[in-house]
C-alpha positions as CSV (number, residue, x, y, z in Angstrom):
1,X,96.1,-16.7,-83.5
2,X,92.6,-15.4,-84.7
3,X,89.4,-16.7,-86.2
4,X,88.8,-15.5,-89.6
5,X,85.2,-15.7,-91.0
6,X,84.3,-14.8,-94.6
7,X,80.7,-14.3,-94.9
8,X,80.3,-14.5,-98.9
9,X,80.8,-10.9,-100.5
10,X,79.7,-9.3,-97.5
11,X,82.2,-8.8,-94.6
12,X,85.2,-10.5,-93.4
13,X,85.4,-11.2,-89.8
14,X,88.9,-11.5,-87.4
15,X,88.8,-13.1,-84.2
16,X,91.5,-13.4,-82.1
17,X,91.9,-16.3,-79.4
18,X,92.2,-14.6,-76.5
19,X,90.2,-11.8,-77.0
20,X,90.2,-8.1,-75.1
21,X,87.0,-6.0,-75.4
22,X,88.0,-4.1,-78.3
23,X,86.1,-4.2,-81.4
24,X,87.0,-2.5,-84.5
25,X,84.8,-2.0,-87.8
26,X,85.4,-0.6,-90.8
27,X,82.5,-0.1,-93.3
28,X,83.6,2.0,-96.1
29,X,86.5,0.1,-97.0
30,X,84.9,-2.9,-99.3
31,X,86.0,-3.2,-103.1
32,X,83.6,-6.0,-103.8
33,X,80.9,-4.2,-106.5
34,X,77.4,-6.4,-107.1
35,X,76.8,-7.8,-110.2
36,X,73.4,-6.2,-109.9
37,X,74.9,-2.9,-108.9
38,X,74.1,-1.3,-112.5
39,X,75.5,2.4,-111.6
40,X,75.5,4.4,-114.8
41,X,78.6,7.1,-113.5
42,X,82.0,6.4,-114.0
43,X,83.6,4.0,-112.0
44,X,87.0,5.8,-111.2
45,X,84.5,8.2,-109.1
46,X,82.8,5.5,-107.3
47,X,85.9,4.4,-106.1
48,X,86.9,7.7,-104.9
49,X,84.0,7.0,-102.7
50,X,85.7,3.7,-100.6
51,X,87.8,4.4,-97.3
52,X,90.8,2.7,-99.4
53,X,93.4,0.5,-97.1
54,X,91.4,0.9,-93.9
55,X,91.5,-2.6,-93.7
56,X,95.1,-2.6,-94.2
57,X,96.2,-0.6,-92.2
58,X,94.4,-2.2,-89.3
59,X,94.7,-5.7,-90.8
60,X,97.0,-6.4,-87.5
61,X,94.5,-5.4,-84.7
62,X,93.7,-9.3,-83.8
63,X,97.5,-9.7,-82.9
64,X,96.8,-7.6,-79.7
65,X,93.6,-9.3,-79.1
66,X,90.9,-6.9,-81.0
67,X,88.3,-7.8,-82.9
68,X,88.3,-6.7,-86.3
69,X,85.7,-6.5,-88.9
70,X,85.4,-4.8,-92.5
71,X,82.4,-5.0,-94.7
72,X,83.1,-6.4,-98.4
73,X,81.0,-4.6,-100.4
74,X,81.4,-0.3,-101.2
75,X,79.5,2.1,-99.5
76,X,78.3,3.7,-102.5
77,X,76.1,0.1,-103.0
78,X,74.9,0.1,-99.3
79,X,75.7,2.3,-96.6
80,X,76.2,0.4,-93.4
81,X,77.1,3.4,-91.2
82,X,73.1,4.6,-92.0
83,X,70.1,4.2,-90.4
84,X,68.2,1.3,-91.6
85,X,65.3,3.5,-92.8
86,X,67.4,6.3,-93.8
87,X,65.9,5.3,-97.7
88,X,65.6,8.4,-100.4
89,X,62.4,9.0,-101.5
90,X,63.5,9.9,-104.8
91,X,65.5,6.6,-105.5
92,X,62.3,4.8,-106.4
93,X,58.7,5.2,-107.4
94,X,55.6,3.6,-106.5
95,X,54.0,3.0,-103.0
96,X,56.8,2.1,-100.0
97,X,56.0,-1.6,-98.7
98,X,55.3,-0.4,-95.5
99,X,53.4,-3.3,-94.2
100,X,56.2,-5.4,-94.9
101,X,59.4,-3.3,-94.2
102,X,57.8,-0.6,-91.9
103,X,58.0,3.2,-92.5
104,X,60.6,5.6,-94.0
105,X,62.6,7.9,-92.2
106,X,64.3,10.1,-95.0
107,X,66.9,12.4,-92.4
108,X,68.7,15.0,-93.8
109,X,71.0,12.8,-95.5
110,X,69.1,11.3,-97.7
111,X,67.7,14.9,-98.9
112,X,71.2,15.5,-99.8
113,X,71.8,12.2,-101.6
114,X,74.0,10.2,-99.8
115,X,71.5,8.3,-97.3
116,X,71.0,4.5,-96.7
117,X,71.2,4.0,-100.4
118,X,73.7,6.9,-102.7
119,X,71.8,8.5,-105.2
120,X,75.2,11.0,-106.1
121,X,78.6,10.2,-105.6
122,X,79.2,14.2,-105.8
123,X,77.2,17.5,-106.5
124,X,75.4,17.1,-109.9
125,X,76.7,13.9,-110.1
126,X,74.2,10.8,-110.4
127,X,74.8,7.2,-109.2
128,X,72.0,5.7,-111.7
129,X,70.2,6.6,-114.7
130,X,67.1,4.9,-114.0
131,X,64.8,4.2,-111.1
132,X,65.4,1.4,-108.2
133,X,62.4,-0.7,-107.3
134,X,61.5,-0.9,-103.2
135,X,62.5,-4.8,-103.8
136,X,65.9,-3.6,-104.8
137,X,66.5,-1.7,-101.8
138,X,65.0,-4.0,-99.2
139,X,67.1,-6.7,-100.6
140,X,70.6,-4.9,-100.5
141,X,69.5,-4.3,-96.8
142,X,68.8,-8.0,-95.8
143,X,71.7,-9.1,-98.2
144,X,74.2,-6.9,-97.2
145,X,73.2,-4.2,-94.6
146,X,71.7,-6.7,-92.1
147,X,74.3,-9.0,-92.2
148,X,77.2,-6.6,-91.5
149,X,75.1,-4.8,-88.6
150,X,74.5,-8.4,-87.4
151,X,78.0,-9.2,-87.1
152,X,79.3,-6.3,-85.0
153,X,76.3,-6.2,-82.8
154,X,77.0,-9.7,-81.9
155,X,80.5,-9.2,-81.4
156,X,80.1,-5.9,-79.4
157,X,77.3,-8.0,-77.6
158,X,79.9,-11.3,-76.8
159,X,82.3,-8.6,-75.6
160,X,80.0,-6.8,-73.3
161,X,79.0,-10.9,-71.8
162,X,83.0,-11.7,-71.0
163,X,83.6,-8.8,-69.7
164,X,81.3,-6.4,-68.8
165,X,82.3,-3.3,-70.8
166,X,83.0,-2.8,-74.4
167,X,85.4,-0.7,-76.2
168,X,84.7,-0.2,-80.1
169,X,86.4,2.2,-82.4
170,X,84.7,2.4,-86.1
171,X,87.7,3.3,-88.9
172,X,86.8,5.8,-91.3
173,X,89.3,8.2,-93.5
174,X,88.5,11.1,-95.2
175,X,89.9,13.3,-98.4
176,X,92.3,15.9,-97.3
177,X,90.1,18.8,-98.8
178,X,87.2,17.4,-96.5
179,X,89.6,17.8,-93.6
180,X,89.5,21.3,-92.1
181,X,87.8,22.0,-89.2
182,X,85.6,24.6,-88.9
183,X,87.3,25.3,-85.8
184,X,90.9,26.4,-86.8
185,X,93.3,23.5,-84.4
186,X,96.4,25.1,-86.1
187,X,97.7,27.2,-88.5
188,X,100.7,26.3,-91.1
189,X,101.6,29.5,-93.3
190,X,98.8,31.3,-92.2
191,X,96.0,28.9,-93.5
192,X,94.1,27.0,-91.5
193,X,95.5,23.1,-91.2
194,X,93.8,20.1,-92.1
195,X,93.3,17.8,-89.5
196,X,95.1,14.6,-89.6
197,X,93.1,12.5,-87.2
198,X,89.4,13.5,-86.4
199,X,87.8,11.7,-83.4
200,X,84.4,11.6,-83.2
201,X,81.9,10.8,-80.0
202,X,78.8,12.9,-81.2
203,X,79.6,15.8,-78.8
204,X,80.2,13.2,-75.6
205,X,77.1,11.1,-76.1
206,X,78.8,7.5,-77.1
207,X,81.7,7.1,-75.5
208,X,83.4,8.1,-71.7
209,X,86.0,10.8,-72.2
210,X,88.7,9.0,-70.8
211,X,88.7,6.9,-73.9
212,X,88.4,9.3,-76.4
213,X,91.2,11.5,-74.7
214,X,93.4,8.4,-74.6
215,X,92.8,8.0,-78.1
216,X,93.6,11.9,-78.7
217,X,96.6,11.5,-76.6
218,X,98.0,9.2,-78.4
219,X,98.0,10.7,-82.1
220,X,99.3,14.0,-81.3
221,X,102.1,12.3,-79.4
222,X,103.0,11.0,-82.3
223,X,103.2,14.2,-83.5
224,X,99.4,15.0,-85.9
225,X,97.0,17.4,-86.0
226,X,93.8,16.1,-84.2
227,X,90.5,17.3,-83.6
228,X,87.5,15.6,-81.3
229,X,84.2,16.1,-83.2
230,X,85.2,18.6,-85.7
231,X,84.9,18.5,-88.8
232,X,82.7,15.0,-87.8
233,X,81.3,13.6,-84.9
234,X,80.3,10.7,-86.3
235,X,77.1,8.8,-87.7
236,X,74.9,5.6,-86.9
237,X,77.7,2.8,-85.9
238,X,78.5,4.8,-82.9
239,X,75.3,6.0,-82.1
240,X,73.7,2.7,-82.0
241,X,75.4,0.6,-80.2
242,X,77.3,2.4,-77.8
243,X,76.1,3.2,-73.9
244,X,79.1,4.6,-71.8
245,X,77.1,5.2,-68.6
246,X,77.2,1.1,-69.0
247,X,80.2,0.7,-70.2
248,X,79.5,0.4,-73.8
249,X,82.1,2.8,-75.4
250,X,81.9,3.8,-79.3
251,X,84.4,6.2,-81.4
252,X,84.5,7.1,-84.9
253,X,88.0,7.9,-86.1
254,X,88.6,9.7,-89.8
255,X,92.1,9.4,-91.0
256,X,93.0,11.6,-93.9
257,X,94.1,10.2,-97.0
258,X,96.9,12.1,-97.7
259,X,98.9,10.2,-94.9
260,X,99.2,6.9,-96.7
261,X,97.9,7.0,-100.6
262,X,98.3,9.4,-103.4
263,X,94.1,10.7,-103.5
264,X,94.9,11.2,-107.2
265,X,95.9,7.7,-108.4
266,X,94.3,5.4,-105.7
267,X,97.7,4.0,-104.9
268,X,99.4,3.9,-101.6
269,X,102.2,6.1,-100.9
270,X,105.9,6.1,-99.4
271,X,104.8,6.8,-96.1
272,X,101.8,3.5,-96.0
273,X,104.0,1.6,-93.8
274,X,105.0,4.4,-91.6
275,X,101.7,5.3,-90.9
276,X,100.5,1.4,-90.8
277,X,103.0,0.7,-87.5
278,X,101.1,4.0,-86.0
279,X,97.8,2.2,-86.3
280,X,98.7,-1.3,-85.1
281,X,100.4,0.8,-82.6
282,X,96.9,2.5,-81.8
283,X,95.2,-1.3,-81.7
284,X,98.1,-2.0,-78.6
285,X,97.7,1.1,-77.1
286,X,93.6,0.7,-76.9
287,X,94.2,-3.0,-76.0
288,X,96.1,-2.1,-73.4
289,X,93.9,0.4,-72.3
290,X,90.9,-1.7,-71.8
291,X,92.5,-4.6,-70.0
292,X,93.4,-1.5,-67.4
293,X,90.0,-0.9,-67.0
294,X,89.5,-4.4,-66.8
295,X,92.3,-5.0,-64.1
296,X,90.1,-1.9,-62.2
297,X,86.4,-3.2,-62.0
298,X,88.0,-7.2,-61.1
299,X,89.9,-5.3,-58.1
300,X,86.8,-3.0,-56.9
C-alpha cells in the first residue's frame, strides 16, 4: 500500500507504508502545459522535449517500498533539475528584482538556452516570440519549481531521520542520437554504440561507488550497454542534495528512448513492457540493496 499525494498541476507524490530509504524523482516527465505558458514554437517539438513514460515505467517503485515522485508540469515551462538562479538574461528586459529574489547566476546553460527557464527547444529554434517579465519567472519558480524541490528535499530529509542514510536515484532518458559517449564503451559494425543506460555521479562526488557500481552491475547483466558519467554526469538534483561521506547517496540515470517508444511518433513500442519489468526490477534490486546497508550499520 502507498500514499499518493497530488499537489495541483505540479507533482504527484507516492508513498509507500513501510518505507526503505530509496527515493526516486523524475522531473522531465510532466505533460501538464500552463494555461499561461504562451510558447510561440510548435508544440510537437516541445514535446520532444519531455522524458516521455518515465513515470511509467517506474510507476511500481512504491511496491518495494521506494518513494516515488514525478513533477506534473514539462521541463521546457520550468526546469526543476536547475539551479534556482540559473535565469537567462536574455529571457526578459528591465532591471532583475534583486532585492526581492536575490542575484542571478546565469551558468553556462543558460548562455546556451536551456537554463532555469528554456529559451530554445533546439538550435535556431525559439521557445517565445516575445519577452517574459521577471514576475513571470519568479512566479513559475514559487508555483512550480519551489514546490517540487520542496517535496523531494523533504522526503530525502524524512528518509535520512528513519534511517540514517539515504539512497536517491533521479530518472532521466535521453534521444538515442544524444546517446554516444565520447568514450567509445563498444563497437557494433564498426561504429561506435549508443549507450543504453548512462549513470551519472558527477565524476564520484554524489554518491559512494558501491551504489553506483551496483546500479551498473545490474543493467549490463541484463545484457545493455552502460556507461558511468559519460555522455552525462548529471546536473542540480544530484548535486544538491546528496552527501555520501554522510550517507546521503544521489544518481542520475538516462535511459535511451529507443528501448521503449518509437522517438518518431511519441508512442510506446513492442518492447515498453519488457523494458518496464527491468525497471521495477531495478526499484527491488536498489531496495534491497539499501536495507543491506541498513541490516550493516544496526549490526556495527
Amino acid at each position: 500500500m502507498s500514499k499518493k499525494t497530488i499537489k495541483d498541476n505540479i507533482f504527484v507524490l507516492h508513498e509507500p507504508e513501510n518505507a526503505v530509504p530509496v527515493i526516486l524523482d523524475s522531473p522531465h516527465s510532466g505533460n501538464i502545459y500552463p494555461d499561461d505558458f504562451d510558447y510561440a514554437c510548435d508544440f510537437n517539438s516541445l514535446r520532444k522535449t519531455e522524458d516521455a513514460y518515465i513515470d511509467a515505467l517506474f510507476e511500481d517503485a512504491p511496491d518495494f517500498g521506494a518513494t516515488l515522485l514525478c513533477a506534473l508540469f514539462p521541463r521546457c515551462y520550468i526546469d526543476a533539475n536547475r539551479a534556482r538562479h540559473d535565469i537567462d538574461e536574455n529571457l526578459f528586459v528591465g532591471a532583475w528584482p534583486e532585492t526581492f529574489f536575490g542575484p542571478i547566476f546565469p551558468t553556462h546553460r543558460s548562455d546556451s538556452g536551456i537554463g532555469l527557464i528554456s529559451r530554445i527547444i533546439k538550435p535556431g529554434a525559439p521557445v517565445y516570440d516575445r519577452i517574459l517579465s521577471p514576475e513571470e519567472i519568479i512566479g513559475r519558480i514559487q508555483n512550480y519549481y519551489d514546490p517540487y524541490h520542496d517535496a523531494l528535499c523533504t522526503a530525502l530529509n524524512d528518509a535520512y531521520y528513519n534511517h540514517g542514510q539515504f539512497w536517491h536515484i533521479n530518472l532521466h532518458s535521453m534521444p538515442s542520437a544524444s546517446a554516444y559517449p565520447k568514450r567509445a564503451a563498444s563497437v557494433v559494425d564498426g561504429k561506435i554504440a549508443p549507450s543504453d543506460i548512462v549513470l551519472g555521479d558527477l565524476d564520484g562526488r554524489t554518491s559512494n561507488r558501491d551504489f553506483i557500481n551496483m546500479l551498473k552491475d545490474f543493467w549490463r547483466e541484463l545484457g545493455y550497454r552502460v556507461t558511468i558519467n559519460d555522455p552525462f554526469k548529471g546536473v542540480e538534483l544530484i548535486k544538491r542534495y546528496s552527501h555520501p561521506t554522510r550517507g546521503k547517496n544521489s544518481v542520475q540515470i538516462e535511459i535511451n528512448r529507443a528501448l521503449y517508444m518509437d522517438e518518431k511518433t511519441g508512442e510506446k513500442n513492442s518492447n515498453f513492457d519488457a523494458f518496464k519489468a527491468h525497471c521495477t526490477d531495478m526499484t527491488r534490486v536498489s531496495s534491497a540493496f539499501a536495507q543491506s546497508k541498513l541490516t550493516q550499520i544496526a549490526a556495527d
